[in-house]
Backbone as CSV, one residue per row, in Angstrom:
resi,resn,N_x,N_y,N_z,CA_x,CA_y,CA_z,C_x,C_y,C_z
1,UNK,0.847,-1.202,0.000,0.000,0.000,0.000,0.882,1.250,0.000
2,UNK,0.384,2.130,-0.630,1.086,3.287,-0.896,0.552,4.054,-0.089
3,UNK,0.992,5.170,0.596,1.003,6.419,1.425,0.884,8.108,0.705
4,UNK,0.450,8.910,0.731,0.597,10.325,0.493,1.918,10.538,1.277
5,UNK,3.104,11.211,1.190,3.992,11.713,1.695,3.308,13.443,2.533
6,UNK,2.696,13.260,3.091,2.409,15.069,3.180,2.922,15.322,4.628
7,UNK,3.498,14.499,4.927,5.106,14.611,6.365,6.421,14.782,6.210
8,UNK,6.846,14.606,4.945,8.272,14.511,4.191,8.950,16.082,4.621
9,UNK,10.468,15.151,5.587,11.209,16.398,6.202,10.114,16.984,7.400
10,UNK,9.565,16.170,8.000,8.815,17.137,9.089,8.836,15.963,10.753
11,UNK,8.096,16.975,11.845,8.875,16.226,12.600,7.156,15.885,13.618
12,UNK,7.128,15.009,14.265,5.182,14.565,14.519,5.626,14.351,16.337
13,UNK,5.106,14.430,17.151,5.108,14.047,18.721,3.401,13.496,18.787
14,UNK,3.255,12.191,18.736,2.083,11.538,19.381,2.143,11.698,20.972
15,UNK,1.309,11.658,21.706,1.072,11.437,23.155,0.421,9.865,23.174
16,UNK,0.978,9.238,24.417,0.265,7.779,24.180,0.388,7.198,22.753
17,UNK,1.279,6.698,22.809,1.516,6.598,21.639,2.025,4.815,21.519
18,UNK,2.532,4.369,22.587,2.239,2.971,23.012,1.643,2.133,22.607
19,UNK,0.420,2.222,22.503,-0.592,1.297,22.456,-1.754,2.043,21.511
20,UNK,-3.079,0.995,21.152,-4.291,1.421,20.377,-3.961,2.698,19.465
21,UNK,-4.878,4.054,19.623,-4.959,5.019,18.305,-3.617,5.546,18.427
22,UNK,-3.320,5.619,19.569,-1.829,6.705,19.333,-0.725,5.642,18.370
23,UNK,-0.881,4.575,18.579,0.484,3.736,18.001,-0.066,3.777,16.111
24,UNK,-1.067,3.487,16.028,-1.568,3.692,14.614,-0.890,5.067,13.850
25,UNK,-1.493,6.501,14.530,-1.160,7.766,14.522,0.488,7.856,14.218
26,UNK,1.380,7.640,15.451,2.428,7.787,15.119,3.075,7.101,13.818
27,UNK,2.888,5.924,13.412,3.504,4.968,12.256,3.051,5.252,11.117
28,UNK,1.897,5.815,11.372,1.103,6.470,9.806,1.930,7.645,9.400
29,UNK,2.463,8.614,10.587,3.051,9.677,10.171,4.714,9.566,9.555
30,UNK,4.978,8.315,10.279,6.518,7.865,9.657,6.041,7.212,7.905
31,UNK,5.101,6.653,8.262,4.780,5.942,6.651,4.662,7.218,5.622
32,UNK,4.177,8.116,6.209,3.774,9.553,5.293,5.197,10.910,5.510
33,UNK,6.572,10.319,5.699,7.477,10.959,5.611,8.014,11.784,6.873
34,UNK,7.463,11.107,8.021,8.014,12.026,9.029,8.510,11.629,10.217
35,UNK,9.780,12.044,10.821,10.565,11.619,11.940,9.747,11.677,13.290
36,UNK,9.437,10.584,14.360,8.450,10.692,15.166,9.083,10.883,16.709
37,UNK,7.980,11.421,17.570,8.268,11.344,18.877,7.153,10.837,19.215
38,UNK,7.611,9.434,20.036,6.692,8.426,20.626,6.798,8.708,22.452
39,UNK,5.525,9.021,22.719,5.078,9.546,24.353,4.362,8.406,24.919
40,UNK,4.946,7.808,26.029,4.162,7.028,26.792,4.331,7.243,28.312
41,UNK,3.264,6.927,28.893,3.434,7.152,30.607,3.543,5.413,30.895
42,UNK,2.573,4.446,30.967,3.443,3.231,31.712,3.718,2.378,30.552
43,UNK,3.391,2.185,29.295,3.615,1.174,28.255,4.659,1.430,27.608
44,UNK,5.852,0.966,28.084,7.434,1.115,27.798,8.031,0.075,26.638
45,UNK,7.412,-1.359,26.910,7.252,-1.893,25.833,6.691,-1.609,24.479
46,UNK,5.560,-1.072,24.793,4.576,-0.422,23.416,5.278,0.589,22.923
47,UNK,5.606,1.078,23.458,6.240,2.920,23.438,7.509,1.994,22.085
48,UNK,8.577,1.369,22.849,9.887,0.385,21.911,9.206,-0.084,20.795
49,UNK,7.936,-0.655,20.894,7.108,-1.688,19.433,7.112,-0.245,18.773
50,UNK,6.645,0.660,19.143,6.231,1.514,17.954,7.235,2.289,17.263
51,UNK,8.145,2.486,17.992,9.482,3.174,17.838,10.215,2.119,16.721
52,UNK,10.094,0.898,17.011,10.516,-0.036,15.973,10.054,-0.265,14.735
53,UNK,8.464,0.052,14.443,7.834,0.104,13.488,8.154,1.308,12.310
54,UNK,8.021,2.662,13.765,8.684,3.786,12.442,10.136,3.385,12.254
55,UNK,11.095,2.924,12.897,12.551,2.800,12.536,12.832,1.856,11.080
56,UNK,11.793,1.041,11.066,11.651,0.418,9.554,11.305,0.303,8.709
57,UNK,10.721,2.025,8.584,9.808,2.545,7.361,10.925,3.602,7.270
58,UNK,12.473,3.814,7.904,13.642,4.532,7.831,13.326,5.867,7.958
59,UNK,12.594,5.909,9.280,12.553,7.318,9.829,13.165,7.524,11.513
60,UNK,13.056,8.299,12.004,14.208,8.325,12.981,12.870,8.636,14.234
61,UNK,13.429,7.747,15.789,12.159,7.873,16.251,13.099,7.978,18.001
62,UNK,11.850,8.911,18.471,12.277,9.414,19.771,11.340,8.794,20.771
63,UNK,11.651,7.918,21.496,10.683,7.420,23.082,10.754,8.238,24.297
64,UNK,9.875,9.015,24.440,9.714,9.857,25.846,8.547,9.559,26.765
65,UNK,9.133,9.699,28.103,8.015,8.849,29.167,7.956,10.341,29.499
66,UNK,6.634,10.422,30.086,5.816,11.766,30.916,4.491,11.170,31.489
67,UNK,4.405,11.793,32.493,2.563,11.839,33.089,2.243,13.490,32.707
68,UNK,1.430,13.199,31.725,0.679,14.421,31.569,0.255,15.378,32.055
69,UNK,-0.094,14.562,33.235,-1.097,15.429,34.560,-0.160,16.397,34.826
70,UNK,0.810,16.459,34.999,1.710,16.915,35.927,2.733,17.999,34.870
71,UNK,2.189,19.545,34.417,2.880,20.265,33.956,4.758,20.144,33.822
72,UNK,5.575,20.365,34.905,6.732,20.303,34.607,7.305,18.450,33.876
73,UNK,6.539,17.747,33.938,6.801,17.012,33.399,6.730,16.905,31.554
74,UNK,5.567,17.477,31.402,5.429,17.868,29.977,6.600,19.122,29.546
75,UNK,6.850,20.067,30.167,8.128,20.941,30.437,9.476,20.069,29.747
76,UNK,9.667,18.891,30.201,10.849,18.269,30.257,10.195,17.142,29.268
77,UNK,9.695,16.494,28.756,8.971,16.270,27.687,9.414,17.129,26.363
78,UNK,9.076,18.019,26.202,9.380,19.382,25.041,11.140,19.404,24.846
79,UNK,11.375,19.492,26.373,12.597,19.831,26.077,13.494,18.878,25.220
80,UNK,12.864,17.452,25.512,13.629,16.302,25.114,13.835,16.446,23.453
81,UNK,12.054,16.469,23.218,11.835,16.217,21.899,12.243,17.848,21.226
82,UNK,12.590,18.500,21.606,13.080,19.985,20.945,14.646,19.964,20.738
83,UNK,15.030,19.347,21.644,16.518,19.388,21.775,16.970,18.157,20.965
84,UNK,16.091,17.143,20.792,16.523,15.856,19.849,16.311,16.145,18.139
85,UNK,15.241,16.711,18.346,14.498,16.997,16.840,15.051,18.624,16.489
86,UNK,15.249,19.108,17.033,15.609,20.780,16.789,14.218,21.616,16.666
87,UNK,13.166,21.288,16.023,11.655,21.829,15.733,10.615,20.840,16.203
88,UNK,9.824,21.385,16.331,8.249,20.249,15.907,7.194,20.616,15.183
89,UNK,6.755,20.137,13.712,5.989,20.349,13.181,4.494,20.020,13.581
90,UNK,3.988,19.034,14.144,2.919,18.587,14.392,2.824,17.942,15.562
91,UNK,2.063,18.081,16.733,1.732,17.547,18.107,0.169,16.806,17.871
92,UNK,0.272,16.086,17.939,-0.860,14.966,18.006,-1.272,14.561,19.725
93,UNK,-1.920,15.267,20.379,-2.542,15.091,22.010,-3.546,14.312,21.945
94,UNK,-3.093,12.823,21.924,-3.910,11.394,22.276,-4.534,11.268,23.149
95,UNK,-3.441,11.281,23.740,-3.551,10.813,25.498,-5.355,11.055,26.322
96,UNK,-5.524,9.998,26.666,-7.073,10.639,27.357,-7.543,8.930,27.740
97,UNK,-8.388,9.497,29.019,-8.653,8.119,29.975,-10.258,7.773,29.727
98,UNK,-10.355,7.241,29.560,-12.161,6.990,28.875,-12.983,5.987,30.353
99,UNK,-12.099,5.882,30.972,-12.824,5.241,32.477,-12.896,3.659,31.820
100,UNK,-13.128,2.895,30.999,-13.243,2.263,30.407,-13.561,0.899,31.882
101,UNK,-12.898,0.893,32.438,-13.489,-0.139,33.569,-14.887,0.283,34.063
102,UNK,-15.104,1.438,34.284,-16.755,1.913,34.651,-17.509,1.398,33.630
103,UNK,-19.105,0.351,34.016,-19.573,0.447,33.152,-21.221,0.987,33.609
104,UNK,-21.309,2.056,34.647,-22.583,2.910,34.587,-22.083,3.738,35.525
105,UNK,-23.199,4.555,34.983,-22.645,6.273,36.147,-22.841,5.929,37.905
106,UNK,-23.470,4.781,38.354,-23.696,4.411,39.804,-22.735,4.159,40.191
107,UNK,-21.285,3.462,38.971,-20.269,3.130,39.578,-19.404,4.107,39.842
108,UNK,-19.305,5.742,39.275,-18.448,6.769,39.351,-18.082,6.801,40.894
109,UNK,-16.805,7.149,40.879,-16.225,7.440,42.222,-15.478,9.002,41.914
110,UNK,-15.005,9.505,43.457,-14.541,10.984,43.178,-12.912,10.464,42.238
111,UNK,-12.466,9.940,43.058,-11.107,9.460,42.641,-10.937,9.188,40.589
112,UNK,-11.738,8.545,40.140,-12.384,8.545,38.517,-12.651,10.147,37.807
113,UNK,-13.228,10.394,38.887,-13.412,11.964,37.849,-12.263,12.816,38.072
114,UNK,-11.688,12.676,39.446,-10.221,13.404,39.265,-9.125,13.080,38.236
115,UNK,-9.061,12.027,37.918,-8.410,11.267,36.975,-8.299,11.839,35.839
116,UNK,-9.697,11.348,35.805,-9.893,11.679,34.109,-9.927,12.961,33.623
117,UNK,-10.425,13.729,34.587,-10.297,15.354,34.250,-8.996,15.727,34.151
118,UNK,-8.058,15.618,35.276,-6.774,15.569,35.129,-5.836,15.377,34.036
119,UNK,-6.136,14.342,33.260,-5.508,13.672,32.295,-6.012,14.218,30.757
120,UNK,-7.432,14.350,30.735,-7.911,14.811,29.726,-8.034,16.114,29.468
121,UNK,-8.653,16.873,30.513,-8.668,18.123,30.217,-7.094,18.952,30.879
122,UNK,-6.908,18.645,32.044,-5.450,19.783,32.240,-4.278,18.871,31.427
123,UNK,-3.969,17.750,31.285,-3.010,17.529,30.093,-3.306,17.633,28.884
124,UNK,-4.267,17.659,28.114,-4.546,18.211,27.012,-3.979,19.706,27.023
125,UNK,-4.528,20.238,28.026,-4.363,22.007,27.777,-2.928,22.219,27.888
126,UNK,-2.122,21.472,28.881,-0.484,22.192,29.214,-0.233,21.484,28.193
127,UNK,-0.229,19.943,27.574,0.831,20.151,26.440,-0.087,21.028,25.473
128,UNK,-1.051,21.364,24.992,-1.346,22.212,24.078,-0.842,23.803,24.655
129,UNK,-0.739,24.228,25.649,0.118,25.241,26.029,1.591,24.913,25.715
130,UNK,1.853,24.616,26.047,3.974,24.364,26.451,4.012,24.117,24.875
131,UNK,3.210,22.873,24.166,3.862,22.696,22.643,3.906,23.694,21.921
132,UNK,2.302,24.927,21.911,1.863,25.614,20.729,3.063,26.835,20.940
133,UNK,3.240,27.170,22.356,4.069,28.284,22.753,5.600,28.022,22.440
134,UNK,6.407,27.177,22.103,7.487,26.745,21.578,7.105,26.785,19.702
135,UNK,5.948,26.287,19.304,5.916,26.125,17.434,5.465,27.775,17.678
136,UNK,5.078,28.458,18.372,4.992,30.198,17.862,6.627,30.789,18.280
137,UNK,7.200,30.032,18.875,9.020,30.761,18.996,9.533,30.433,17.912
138,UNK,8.795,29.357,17.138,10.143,28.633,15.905,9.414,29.275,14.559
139,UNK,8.161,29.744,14.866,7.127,30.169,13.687,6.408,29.027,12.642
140,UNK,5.795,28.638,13.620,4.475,27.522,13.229,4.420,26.193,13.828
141,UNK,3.671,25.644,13.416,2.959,24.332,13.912,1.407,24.268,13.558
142,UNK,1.702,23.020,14.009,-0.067,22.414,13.934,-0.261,21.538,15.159
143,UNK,-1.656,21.448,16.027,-1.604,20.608,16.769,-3.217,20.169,16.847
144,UNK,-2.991,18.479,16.854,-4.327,17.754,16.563,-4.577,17.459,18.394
145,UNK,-5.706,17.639,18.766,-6.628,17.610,19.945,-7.590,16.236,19.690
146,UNK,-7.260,14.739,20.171,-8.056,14.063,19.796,-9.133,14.313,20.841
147,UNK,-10.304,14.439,20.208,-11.443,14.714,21.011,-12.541,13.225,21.036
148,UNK,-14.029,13.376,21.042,-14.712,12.333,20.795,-16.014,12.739,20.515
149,UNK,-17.303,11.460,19.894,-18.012,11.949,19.630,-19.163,12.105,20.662
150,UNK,-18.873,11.394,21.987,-19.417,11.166,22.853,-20.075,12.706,23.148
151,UNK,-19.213,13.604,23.018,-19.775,15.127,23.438,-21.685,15.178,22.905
152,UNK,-21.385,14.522,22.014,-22.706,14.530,20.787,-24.528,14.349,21.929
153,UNK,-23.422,13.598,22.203,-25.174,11.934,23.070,-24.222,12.040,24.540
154,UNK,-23.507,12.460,24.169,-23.175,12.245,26.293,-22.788,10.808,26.463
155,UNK,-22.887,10.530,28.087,-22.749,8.817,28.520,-22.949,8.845,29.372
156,UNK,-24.099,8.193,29.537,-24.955,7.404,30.635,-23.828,6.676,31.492
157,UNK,-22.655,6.044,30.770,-22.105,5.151,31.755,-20.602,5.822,32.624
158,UNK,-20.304,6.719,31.561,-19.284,7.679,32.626,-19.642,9.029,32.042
159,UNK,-19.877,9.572,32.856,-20.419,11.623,32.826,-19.317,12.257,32.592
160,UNK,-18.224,11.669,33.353,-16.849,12.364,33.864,-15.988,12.592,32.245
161,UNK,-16.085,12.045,31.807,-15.792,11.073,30.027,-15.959,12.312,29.503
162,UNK,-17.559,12.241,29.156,-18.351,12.887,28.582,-18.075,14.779,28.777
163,UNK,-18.015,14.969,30.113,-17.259,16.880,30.825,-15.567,16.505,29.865
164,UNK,-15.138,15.328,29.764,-13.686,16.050,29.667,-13.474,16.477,28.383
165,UNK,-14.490,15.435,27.509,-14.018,15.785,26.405,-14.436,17.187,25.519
166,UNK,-15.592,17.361,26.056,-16.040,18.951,26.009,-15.314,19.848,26.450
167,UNK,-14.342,19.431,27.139,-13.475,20.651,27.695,-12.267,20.739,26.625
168,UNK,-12.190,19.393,26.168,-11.111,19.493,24.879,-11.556,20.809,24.236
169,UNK,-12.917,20.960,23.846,-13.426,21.410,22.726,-12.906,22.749,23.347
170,UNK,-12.959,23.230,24.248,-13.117,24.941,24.664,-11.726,25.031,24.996
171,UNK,-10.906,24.352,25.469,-9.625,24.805,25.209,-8.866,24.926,24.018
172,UNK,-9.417,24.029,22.970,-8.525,24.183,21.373,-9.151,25.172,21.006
173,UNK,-10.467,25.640,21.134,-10.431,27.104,20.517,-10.158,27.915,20.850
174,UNK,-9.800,28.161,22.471,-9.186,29.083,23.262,-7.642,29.196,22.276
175,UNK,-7.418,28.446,22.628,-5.778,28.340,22.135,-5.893,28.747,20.079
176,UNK,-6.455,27.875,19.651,-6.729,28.331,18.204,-6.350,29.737,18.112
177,UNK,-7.446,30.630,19.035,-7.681,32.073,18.847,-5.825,32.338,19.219
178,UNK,-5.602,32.151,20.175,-4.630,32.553,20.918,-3.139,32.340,20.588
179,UNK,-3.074,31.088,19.197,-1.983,31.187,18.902,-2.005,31.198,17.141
180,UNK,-3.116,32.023,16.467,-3.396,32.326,15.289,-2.524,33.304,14.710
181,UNK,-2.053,33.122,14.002,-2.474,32.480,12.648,-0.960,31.585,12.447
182,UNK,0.055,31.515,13.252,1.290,30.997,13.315,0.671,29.330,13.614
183,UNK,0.158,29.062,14.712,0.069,27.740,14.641,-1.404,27.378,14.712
184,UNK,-2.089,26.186,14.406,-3.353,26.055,14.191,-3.594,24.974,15.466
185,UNK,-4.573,24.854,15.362,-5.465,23.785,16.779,-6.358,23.799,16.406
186,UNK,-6.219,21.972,16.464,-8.221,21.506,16.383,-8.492,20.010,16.682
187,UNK,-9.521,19.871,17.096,-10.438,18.566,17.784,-10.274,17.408,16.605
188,UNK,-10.105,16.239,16.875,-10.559,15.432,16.159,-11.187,14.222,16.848
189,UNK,-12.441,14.410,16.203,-13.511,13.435,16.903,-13.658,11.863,16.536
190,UNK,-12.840,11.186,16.668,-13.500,9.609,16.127,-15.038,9.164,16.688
191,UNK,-15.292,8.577,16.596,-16.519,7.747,16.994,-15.929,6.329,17.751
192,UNK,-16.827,5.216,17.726,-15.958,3.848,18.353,-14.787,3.572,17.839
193,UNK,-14.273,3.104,18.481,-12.545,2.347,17.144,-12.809,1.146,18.026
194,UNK,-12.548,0.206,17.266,-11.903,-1.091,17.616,-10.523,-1.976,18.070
195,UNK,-10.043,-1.045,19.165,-8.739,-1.284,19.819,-9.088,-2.175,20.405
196,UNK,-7.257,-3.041,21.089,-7.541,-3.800,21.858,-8.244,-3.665,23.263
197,UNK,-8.033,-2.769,23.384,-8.912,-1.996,25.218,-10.428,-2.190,24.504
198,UNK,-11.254,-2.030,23.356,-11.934,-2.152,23.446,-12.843,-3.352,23.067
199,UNK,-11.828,-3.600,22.702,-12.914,-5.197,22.143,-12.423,-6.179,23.531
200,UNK,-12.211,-5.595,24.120,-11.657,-6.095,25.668,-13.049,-5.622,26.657
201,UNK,-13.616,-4.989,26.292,-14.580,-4.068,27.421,-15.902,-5.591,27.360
202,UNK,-15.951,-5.579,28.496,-17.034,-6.555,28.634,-18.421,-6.446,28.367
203,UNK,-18.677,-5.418,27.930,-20.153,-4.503,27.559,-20.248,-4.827,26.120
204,UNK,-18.671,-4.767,25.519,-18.467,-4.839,23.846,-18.526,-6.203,23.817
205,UNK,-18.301,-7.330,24.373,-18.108,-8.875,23.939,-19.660,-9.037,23.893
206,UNK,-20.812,-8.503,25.165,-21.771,-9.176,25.665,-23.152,-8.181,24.493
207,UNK,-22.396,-7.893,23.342,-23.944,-7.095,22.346,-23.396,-5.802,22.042
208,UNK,-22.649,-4.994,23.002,-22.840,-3.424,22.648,-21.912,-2.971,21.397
209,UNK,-20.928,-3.980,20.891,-20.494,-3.741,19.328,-21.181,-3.873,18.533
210,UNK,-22.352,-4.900,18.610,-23.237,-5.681,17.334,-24.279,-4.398,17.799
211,UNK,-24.514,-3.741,18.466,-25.717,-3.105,18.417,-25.267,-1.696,17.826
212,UNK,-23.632,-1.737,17.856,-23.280,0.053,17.508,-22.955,-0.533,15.387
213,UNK,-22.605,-1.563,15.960,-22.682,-1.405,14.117,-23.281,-1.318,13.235
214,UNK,-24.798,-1.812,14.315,-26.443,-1.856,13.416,-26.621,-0.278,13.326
215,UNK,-26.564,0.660,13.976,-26.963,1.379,14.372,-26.101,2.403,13.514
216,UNK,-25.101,1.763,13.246,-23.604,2.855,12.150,-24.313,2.397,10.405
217,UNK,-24.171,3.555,9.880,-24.548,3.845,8.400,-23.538,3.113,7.923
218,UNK,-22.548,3.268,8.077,-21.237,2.647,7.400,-21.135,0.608,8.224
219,UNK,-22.032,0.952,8.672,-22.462,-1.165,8.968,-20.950,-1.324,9.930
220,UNK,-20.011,-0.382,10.181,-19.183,-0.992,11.005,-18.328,-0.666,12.111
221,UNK,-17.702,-0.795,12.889,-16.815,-0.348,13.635,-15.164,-0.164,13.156
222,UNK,-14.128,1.036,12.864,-12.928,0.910,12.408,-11.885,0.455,13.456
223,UNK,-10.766,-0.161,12.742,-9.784,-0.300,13.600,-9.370,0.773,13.419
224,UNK,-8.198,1.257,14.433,-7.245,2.727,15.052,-6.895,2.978,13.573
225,UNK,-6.048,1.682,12.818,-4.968,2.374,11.877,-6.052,3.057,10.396
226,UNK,-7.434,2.361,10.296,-7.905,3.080,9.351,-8.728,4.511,9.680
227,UNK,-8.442,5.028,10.921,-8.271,6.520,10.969,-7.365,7.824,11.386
228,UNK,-6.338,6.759,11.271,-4.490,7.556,11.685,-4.569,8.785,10.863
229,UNK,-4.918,8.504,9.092,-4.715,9.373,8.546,-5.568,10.481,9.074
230,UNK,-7.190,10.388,8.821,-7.969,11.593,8.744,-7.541,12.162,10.066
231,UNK,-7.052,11.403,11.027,-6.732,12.573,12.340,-5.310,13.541,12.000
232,UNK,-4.125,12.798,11.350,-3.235,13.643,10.634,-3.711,14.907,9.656
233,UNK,-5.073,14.286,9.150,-5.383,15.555,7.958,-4.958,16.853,8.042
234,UNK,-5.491,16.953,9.650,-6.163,18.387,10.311,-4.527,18.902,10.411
235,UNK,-3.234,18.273,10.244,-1.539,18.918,10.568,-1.572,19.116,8.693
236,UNK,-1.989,19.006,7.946,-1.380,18.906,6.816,-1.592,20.387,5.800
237,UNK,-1.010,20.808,5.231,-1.149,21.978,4.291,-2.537,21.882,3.887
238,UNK,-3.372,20.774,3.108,-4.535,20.687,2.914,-5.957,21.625,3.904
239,UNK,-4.875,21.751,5.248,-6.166,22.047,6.120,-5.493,23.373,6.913
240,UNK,-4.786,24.020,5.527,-3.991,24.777,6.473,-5.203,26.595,6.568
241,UNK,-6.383,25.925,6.128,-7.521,27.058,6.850,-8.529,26.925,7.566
242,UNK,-8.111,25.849,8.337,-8.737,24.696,9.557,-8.110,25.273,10.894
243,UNK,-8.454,25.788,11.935,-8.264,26.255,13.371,-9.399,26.397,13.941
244,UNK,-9.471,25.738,15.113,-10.848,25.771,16.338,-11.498,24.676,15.305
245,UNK,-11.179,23.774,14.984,-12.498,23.240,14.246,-12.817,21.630,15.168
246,UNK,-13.757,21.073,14.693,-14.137,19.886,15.068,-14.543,19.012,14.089
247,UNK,-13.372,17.814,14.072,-13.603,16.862,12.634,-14.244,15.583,13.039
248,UNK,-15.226,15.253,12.952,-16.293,13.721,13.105,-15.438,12.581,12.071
249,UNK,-15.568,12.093,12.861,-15.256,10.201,11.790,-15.411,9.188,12.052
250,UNK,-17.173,9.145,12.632,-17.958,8.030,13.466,-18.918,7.377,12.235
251,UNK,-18.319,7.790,11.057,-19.239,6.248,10.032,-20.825,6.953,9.766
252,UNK,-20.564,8.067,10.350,-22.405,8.502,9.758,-23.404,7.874,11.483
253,UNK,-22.601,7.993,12.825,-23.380,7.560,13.552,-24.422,8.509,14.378
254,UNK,-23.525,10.035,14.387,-24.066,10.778,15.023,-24.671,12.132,14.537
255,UNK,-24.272,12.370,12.903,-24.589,12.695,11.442,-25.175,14.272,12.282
256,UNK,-24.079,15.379,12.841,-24.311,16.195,13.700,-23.780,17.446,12.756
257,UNK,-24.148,18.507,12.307,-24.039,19.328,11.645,-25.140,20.333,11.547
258,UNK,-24.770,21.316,10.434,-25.638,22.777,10.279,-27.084,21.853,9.638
C-alpha cells in the first residue's frame, strides 16, 4: 500500500503513543514521511514496538516517558523532543482516559473523575500550552486535539468522560484564537474504534459492538490504523484554513451538523 507523503522532512510528537490510536497515529506519520516522537506514561514496551515500526519505514524515532497530569513534566517532555528533533511540526494530544473499567454512572467514584479530568482536560491544555508556545518561537505548527463523539449523546455510563471531552473542545479554541495564525489547533472526533482496550470491554463482547454497528450507516466499527490518517489531515497543508475546528469520523453515527 502506498502512502501520500504530506510529512516529508517534518517532525510529529504523538502522546500515548504505546498502544491502540496513538500507536496507529504515530507509524502512519513515519509511513507519510516524518521523523516521530513516541510519548508514553506506563507502556514502555509499546512505546519500543512503535518506535521499531517507524525505525523500519527509515525514519528516525524518539521514546519519551511523561505523566501528563503533571505540567513540569510535559516541560521536560518538550525539552527532550526539541533538543533531539531541533523543531516540531505537528503535536498529536492522544492521550485521554475513557474510564473504560466503569460500566454505569452508579459506579463513578470521586477518585475517577479526578483522573480523568486531570488527564484529559489539564493535560490536554499544558501540552497544548507548552507545545503551541514553543511552534509560535520557531514560527508555526499544527496541533491535533483528539477529542470524541461522545460530546454529541453524552454517557450514561461515565459523565466524567463525557465533561472532559467537552473541555477538549473549549480549550482548542481558546488556544486556536490565541496562537493564530502561526500555529493552528483543532479537535478530532473519532466515533468507536476497535482497539484492543476495546474489544476487551465486557459490555463490547456481551452485544454493545453488534448493536453500535447496526446502528452505524457505514455497517461498522474501524480499527485505530484506518483513521491515523484523517486525524493527521487536520496537521497537513490541505487544512492549512482549519483552526478551532471539530472533525467527526464516526461512520455517519451521530450525522451532527448545520
Amino acid at each position: 500500500m502506498s502512502f501520500p507523503q504530506r510529512f516529508t522532512g517534518k517532525t510529529v510528537l504523538v502522546t500515548g503513543a504505546g498502544t491502540g490510536f496513538g500507536a496507529e497515529i504515530a507509524v502512519r506519520a513515519a509511513q507519510e514521511g516524518a521523523d516521530v516522537a513516541i510519548h508514553y506514561r506506563n507502556s514502555r514496551a509499546g512505546a519500543d514496538a512503535t518506535a521499531e515500526r517507524v525505525t523500519a519505514l527509515g525514519r528516525k524515532a524518539l521514546v519519551v516517558q511523561a505523566d501528563i497530569a503533571e505540567h513540569a513534566q510535559i516541560q521536560r517532555l518538550a525539552e527532550e523532543v526539541w533538543s533531539y528533533f531541533g523543531r516540531l511540526d505537528v503535536a498529536v494530544n492522544n492521550v485521554g482516559d475513557v474510564a473504560r473499567e466503569q460500566m454505569s454512572w452508579r459506579d463513578i467514584t470521586e477518585e475517577s473523575i479526578d483522573h480523568v479530568l486531570a488527564v484529559d482536560i489539564k493535560g490536554t491544555l499544558l501540552c497544548t500550552h507548552e507545545f503551541g508556545a514553543r511552534m509560535l518561537d520557531q514560527g508555526g505548527g499544527a496541533i491535533v486535539n483528539v477529542g470524541s463523539t461522545v460530546v454529541v449523546r453524552g454517557s450514561a455510563r461515565a459523565p466524567q468522560y463525557a465533561a472532559a471531552k467537552y473541555g477538549i473542545i473549549g480549550l482548542t479554541k481558546s488556544y486556536a484564537q490565541a496562537f493564530a495564525p502561526l500555529v493552528r489547533v483543532n479537535v478530532f472526533a473519532p466515533g468507536f474504534i476497535e482497539t484492543a482496550a476495546t474489544l476487551g470491554r465486557e459490555d463490547w463482547k456481551s452485544g454493545r459492538g453488534d448493536q453500535l454497528r447496526a446502528a452505524t450507516p457505514m455497517g461498522r466499527i474501524p480499527g485505530p490504523e484506518e483513521l491515523a490518517g484523517t486525524a493527521l489531515f487536520l496537521a497537513t497543508e490541505d487544512a492549512q484554513h482549519i483552526t478551532g475546528g471539530f472533525l467527526i469520523a464516526d461512520g455517519g453515527y451521530n450525522m451532527v451538523g448545520a
